[in-house]
C-alpha positions in Angstrom: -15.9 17.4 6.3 -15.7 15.1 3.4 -12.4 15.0 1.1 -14.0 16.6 -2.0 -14.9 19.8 0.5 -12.2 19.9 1.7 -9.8 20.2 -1.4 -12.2 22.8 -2.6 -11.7 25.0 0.2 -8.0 24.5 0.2 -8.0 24.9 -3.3 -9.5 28.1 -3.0 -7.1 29.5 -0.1 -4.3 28.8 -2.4 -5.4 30.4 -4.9 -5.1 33.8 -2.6 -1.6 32.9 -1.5 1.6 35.0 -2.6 3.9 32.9 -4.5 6.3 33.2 -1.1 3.3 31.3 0.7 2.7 28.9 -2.1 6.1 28.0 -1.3 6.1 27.2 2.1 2.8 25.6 1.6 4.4 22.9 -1.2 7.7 22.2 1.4 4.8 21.7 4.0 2.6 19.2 1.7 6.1 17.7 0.6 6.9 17.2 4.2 3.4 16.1 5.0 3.7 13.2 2.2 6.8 12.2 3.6 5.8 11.6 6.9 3.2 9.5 5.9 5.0 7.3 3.5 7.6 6.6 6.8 4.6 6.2 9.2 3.2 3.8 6.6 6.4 1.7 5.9 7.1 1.2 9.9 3.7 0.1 10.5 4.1 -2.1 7.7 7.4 -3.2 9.3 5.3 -3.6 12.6 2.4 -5.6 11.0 4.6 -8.0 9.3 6.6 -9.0 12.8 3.8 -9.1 14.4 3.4 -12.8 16.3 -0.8 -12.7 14.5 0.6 -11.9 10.5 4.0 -14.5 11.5 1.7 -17.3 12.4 -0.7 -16.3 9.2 1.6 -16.8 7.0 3.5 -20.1 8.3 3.3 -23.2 6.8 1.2 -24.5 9.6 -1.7 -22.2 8.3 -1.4 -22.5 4.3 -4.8 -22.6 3.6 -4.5 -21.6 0.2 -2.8 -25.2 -0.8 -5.9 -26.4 -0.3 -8.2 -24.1 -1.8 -6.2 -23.8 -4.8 -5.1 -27.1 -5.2 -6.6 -27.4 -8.1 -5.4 -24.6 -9.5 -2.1 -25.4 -8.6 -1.9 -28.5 -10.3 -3.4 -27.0 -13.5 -0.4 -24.7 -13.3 2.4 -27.2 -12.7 1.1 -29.4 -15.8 1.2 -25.9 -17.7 4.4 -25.0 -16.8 5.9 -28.9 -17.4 4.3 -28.4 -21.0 6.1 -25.6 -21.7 9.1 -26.5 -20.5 9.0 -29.5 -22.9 7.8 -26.9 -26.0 
């Protein structure tokens, strides 16, 4: 069941709910929400010790010197210029 369909159909359940069910339905969304946001931050915790992302990201691997070199130089000689100005 898609998204849109599905908030439609919840949407239309709520609007049948006593206010005492509306509620315990927000403390259960609220709850919901939360759990997600701490699921979210540990496996972001978990991705970035992971041995694959710690190998990305060392300076063994820095690809992007290299494909923005030029870039990069183009920004050191803008930043030395305006340090001057």
């Amino acid at each position: 069941m898609s998204k849109t369909t599905l908030k439609k159909k919840i949407s239309s359940l709520i609007d049948e709910l006593p206010e005492r069910k509306l509620e315990v339905l927000y403390e259960l969304a609220r709850f919901l929400q939360s759990q997600r946001s701490r699921e979210s931050q540990e496996l972001f915790r978990m991705q970035m010790s992971s041995n694959a992302y710690q190998e990305w990201v060392s300076a063994e691997n820095d690809v992007y010197d290299e494909v923005f070199k030029n870039e990069i130089k183009t920004w050191k000689i803008v930043a030395a210029n305006h340090a001057k100005s």
